[in-house]
C-alpha positions as CSV (number, residue, x, y, z in Angstrom):
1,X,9.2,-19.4,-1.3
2,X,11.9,-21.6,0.5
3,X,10.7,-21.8,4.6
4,X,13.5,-23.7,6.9
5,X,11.6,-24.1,10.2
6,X,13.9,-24.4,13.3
7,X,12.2,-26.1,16.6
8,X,13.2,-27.7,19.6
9,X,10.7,-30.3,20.7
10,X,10.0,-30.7,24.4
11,X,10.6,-34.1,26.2
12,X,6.2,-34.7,26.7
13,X,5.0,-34.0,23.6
14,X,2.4,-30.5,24.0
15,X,0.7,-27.7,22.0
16,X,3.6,-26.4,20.1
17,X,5.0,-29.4,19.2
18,X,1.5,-30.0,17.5
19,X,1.4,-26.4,16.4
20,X,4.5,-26.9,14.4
21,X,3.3,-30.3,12.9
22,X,0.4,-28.7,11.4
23,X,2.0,-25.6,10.1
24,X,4.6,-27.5,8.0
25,X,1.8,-29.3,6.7
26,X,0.1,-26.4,5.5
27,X,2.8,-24.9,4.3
28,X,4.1,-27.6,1.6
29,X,0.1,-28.4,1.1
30,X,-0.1,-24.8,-0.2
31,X,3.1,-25.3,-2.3
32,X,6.0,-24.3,-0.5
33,X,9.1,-25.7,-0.6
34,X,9.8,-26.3,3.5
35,X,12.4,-27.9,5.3
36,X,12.6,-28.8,9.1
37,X,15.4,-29.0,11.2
38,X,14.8,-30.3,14.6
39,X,16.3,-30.6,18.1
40,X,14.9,-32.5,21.3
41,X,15.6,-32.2,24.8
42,X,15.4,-36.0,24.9
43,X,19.2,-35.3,23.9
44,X,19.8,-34.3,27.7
45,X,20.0,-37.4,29.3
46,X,22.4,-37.7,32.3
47,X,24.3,-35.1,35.0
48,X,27.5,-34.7,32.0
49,X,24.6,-33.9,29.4
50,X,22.8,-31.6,31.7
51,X,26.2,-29.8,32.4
52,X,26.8,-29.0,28.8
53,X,23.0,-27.9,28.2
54,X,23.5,-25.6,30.5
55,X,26.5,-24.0,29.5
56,X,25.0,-23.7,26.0
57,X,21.8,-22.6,27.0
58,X,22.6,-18.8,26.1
59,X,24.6,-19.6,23.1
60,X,25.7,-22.7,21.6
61,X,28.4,-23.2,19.0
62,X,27.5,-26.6,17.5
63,X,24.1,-25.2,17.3
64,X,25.2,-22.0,15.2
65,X,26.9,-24.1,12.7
66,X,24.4,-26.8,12.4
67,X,22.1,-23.8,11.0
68,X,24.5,-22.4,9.1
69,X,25.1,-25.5,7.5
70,X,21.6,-26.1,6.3
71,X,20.9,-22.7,5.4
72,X,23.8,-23.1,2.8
73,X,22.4,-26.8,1.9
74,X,19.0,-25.4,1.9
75,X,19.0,-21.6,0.7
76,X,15.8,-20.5,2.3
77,X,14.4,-17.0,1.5
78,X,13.5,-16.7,5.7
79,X,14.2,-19.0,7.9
80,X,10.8,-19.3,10.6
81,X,12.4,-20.2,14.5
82,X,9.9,-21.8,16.6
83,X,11.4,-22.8,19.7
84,X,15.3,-22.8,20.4
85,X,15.0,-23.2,24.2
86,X,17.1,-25.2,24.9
87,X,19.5,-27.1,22.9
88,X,19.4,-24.3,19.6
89,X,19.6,-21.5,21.9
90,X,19.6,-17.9,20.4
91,X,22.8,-18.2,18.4
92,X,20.4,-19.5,15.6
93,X,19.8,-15.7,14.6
94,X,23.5,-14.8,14.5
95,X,23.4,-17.9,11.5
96,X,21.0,-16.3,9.9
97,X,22.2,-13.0,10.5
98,X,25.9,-13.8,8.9
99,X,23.6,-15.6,6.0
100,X,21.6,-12.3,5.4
101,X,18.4,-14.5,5.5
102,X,15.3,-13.5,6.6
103,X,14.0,-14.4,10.3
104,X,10.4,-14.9,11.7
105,X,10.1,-16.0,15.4
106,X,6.8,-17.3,16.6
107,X,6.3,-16.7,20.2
108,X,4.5,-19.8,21.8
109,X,5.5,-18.7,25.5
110,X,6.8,-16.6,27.8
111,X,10.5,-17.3,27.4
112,X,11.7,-14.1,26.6
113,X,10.4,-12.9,30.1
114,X,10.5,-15.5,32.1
115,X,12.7,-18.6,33.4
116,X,9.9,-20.9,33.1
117,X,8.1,-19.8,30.3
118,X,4.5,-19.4,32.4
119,X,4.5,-16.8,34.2
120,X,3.2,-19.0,37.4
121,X,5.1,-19.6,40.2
122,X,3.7,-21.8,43.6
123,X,0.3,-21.8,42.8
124,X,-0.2,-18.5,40.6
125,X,0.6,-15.6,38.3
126,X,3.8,-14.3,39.0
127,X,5.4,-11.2,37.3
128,X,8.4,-10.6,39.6
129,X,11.2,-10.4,36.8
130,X,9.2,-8.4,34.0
131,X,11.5,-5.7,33.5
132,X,14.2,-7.1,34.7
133,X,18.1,-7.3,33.3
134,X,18.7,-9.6,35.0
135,X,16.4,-12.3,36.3
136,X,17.2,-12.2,40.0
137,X,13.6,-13.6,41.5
138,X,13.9,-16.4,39.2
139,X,17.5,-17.1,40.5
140,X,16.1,-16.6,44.2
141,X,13.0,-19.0,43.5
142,X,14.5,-22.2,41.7
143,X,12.2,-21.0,38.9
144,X,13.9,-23.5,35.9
145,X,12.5,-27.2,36.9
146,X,13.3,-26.2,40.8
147,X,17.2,-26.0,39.8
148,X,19.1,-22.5,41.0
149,X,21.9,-23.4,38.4
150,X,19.4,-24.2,35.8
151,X,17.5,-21.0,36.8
152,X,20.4,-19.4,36.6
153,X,21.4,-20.6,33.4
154,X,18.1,-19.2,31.6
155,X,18.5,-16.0,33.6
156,X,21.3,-15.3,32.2
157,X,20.6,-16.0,28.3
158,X,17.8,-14.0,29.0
159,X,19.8,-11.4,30.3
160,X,22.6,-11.3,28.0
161,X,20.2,-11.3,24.9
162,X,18.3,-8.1,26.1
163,X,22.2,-6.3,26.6
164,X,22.8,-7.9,23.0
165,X,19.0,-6.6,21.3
166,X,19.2,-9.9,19.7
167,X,15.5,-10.0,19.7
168,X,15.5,-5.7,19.0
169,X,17.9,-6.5,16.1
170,X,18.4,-10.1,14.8
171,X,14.4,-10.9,14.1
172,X,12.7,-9.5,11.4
173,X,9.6,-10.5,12.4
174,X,7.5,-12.0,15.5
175,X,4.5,-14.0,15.7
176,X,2.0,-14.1,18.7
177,X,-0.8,-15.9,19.2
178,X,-2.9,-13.1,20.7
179,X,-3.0,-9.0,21.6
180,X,-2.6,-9.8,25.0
181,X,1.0,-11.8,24.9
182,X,1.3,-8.9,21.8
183,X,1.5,-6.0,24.5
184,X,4.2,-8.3,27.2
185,X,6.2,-8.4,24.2
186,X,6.2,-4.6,24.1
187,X,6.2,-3.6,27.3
188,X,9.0,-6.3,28.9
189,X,11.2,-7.7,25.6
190,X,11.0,-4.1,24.9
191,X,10.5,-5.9,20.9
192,X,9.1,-3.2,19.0
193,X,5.4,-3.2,18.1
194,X,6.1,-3.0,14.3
195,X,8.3,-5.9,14.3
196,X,4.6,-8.2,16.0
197,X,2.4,-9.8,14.0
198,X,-0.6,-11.6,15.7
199,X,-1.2,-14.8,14.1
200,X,-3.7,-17.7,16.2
201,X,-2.6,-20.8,15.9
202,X,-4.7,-23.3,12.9
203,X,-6.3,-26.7,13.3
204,X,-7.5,-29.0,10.4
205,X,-11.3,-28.8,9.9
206,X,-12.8,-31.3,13.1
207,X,-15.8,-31.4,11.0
208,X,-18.9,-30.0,13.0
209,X,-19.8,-32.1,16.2
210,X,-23.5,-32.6,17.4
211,X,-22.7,-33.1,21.5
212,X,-24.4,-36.3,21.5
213,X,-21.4,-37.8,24.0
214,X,-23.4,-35.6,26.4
215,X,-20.1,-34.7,28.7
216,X,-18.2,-32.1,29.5
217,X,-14.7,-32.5,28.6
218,X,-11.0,-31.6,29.6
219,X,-8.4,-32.0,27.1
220,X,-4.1,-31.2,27.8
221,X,-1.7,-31.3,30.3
222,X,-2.5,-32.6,34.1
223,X,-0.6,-29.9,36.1
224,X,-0.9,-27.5,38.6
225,X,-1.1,-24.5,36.2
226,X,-3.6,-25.7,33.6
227,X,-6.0,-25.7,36.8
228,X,-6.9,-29.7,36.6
229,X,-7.4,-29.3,40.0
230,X,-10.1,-26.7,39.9
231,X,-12.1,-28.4,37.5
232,X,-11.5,-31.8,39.8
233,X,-13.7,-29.9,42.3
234,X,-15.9,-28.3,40.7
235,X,-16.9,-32.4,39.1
236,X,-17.2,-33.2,43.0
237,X,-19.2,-30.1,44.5
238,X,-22.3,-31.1,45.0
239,X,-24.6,-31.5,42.4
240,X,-21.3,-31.6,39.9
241,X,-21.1,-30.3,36.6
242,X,-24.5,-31.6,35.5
243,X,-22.9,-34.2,33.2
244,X,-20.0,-36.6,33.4
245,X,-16.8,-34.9,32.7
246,X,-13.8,-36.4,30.7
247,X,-10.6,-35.9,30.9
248,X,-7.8,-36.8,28.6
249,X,-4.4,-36.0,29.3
250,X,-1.4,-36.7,30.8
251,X,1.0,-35.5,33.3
252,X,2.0,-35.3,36.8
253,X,-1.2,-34.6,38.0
254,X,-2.4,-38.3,36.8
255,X,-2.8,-40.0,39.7
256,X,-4.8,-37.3,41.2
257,X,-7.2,-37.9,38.4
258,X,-6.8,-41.6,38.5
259,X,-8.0,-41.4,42.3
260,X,-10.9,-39.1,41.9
261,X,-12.3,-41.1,39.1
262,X,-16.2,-42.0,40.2
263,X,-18.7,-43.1,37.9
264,X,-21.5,-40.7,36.7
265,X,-18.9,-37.9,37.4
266,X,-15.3,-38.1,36.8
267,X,-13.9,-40.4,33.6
268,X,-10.0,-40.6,32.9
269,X,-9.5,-41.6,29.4
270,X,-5.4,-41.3,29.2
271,X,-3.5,-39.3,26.6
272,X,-5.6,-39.8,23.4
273,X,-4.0,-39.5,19.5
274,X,-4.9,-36.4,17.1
275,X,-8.6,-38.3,15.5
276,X,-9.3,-39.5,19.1
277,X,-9.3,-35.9,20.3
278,X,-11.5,-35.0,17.5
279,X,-14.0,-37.4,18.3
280,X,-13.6,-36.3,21.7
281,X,-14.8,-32.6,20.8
282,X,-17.7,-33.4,18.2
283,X,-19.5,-35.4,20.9
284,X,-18.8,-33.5,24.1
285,X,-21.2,-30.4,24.9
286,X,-18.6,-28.2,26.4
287,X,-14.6,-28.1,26.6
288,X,-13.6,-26.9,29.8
289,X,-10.2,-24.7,29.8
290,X,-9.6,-24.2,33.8
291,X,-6.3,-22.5,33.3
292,X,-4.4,-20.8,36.2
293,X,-1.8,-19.3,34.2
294,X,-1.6,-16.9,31.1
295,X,-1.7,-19.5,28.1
296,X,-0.6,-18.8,24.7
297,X,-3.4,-19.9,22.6
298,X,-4.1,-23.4,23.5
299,X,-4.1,-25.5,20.5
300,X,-7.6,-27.2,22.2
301,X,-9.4,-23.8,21.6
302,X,-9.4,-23.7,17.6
303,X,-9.7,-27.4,17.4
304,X,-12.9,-27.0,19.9
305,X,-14.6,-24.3,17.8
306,X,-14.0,-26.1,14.7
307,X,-16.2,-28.5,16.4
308,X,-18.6,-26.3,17.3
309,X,-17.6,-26.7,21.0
310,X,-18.7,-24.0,23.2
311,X,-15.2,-23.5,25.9
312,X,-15.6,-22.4,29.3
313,X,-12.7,-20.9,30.1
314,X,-10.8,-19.1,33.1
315,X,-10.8,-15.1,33.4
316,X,-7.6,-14.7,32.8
317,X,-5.1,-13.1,30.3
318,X,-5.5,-14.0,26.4
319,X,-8.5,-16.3,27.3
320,X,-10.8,-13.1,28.2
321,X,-10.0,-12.3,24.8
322,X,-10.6,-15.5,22.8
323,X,-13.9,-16.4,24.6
324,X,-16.4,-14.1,23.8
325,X,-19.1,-14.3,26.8
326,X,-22.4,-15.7,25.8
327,X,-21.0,-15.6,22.1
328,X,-19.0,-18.7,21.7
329,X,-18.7,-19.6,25.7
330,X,-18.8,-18.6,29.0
331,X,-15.4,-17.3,31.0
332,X,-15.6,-18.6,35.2
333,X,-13.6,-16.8,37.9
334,X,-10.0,-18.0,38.1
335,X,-9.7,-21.2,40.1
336,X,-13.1,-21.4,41.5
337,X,-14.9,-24.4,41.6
338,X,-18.4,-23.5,42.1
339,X,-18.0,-20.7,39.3
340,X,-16.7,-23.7,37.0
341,X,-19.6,-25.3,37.7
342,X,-22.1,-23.3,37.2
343,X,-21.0,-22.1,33.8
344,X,-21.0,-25.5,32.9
345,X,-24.7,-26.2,34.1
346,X,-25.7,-22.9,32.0
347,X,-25.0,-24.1,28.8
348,X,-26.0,-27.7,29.5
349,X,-29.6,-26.4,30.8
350,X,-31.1,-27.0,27.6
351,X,-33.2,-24.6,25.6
352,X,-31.8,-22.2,22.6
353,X,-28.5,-20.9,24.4
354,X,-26.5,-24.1,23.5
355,X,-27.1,-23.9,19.7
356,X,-26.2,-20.3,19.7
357,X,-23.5,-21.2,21.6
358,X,-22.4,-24.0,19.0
359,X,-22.9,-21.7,15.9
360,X,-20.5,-19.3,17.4
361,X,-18.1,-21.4,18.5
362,X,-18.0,-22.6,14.3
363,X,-18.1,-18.9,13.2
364,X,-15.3,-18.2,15.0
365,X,-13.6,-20.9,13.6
366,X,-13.9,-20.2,10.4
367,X,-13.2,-16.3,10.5
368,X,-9.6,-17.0,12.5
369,X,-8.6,-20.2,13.0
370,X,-9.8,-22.1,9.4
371,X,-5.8,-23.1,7.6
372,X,-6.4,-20.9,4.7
373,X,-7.2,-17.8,6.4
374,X,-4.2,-18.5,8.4
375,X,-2.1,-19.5,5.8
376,X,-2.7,-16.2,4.1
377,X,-1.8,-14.2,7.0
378,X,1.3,-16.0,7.9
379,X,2.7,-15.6,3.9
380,X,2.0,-12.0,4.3
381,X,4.2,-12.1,7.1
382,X,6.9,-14.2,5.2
383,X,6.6,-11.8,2.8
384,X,7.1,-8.6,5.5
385,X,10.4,-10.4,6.8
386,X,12.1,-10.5,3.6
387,X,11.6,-6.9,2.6
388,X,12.7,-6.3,6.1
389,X,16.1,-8.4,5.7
390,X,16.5,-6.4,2.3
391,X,16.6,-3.3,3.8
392,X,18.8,-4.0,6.5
């Protein structure tokens, strides 16, 4: 089978970007031939740049032809989109569609359903334009990188794509990462429930940790919605965490972090490589995941139980489902310090309940996340889009 992978990396480097890295490498390690054609909002640079992003946002040309172009060079049997926001945009599919080529679209985010892609607005959830045509709140609340034309501009290619059906009609088949972002697809892209697949995200074998680090650790992205600020307090509260906590990361959040750093409690490490977030996870004895928003499926989560890392993790969206409570972690109210805490302490107490923890946490692992298990599930879903594109 001939795979051309379509992706638009973002400007800080995150969990798709990652996720796509490591699927291409599985996918030529099990034999398939696979090409990648990329785009990067690095391209954007300057008010002219921005202008044209914009107006392409909902449909761009010189995007449309560039994939046309390499699906004649390249002749795939499907073509697998992972991100198009922005500089692809949806007029990808319309290549492919004129090329009677096969489409899979993995679904990382919330793009399809919201301007920025979380679901989080101002300090929480917010599900104000589900359902929507048109995208008005977003509009209203600057919701694109605080920019009412930039909002706008998503709005609308959100819009216009639902009056279209391009995701109804032009995608054979969709990936998500978990049943939880499986029934908003449903419900709000109105994408029909036979077209979804759920497929977790992989991560290459860690190799089986032993906690000896003897922290608590915080791996991804310093920002309001991954809850960094949470977990900040719940390291200062009193009696802490019960063990150092580390956090390695970057983003705007940073010197927040920097400032809070105290020995004994708080360490900031910086933005560590792929092996040093390995290392990371084999010695800590918990990951904590403090989010505030709906995630995806964080990439930290398989890489964590590959480890054997027990995750404490918010109660909140597909996180309720991937932590099983006092199977392979603990889940803590959303955004509450002391309960962060606490959950923390519990495991760390010592006695049996770690260990049980730990096996788990590898269990899991292997059953859902190990790259052959998820390599067989994601050719079966090749496999699914092509008969579907032959039927059309």
């Amino acid at each position: 089978m001939r795979v051309l992978l379509l992706h638009n990396r973002y400007q800080v480097r995150g969990g798709e970007d990652s996720a796509v890295d490591l699927e291409c490498e599985m996918l030529r390690g099990a034999g398939l031939t696979v090409d990648l054609l990329e785009a990067n909002n690095n391209e954007i640079a300057g008010a002219a740049q921005q202008v044209k992003a914009a107006l392409r946002v909902a449909y761009s040309l010189p995007a449309r032809r560039t994939v046309a172009a390499r699906i004649r060079s390249f002749k795939p049997d499907v073509v697998h989109v992972h991100n198009f926001f922005p500089v692809l945009s949806p007029s990808v599919y319309d290549a492919c569609r004129a090329a009677r080529v096969a489409v899979v679209q993995t679904l990382h985010n919330y793009r399809l359903i919201c301007a920025n892609a979380l679901l989080f607005r101002d300090g929480k959830t917010c599900i104000e334009c589900l359902d929507r045509t048109l995208l008005l709140p977003a509009i209203r609340h600057n919701c694109y990188r605080g920019s009412k034309a930039g909002s706008a501009a998503v709005a609308a290619m959100i819009g216009l794509h639902r009056v279209r059906r391009t995701w109804a009609e032009r995608v054979q088949r969709f990936i998500v990462l978990t049943r939880f972002a499986r029934d908003l697809f449903t419900d709000y892209a109105h994408i029909p429930a036979e077209k979804i697949s759920i497929k977790p995200n992989s991560a290459p074998d860690p190799g089986v940790g032993a906690g000896t680090g003897g922290y608590a650790l915080y791996v991804g992205r310093l920002s309001q919605e991954k809850g960094i600020e949470a977990l900040l307090a719940a390291a200062m509260h009193n009696d802490g965490l019960g063990i150092p906590l580390r956090i390695a990361g970057d983003g705007p959040l940073r010197g927040k972090v920097h400032a809070l750093c105290a020995p004994g409690k708080i360490e900031y490490i910086g933005l560590q490589d792929a092996a040093g977030v390995r290392q990371l996870m084999r010695d800590a004895r918990v990951l904590v995941i403090p989010s505030l928003w709906y995630e995806g499926l964080p990439m930290v989560v398989p890489e964590a139980f590959g480890a054997g890392l027990p995750i404490v993790a918010s109660r909140i969206g597909a996180l309720e489902t991937l932590i099983e409570e006092d199977g392979n972690g603990l889940l803590a109210e959303l955004g509450d310090p002391a309960s962060i805490a606490q959950a923390v302490r519990r495991i760390t107490a010592g006695g049996d309940f770690e260990q049980s923890l730990r096996r788990r946490a590898r269990a899991t692992y292997e059953a859902i996340y190990h790259p052959e298990a998820n390599l067989r599930l994601l050719c079966r879903i090749y496999e699914q889009a092509v008969q579907g594109a032959a039927e059309r």
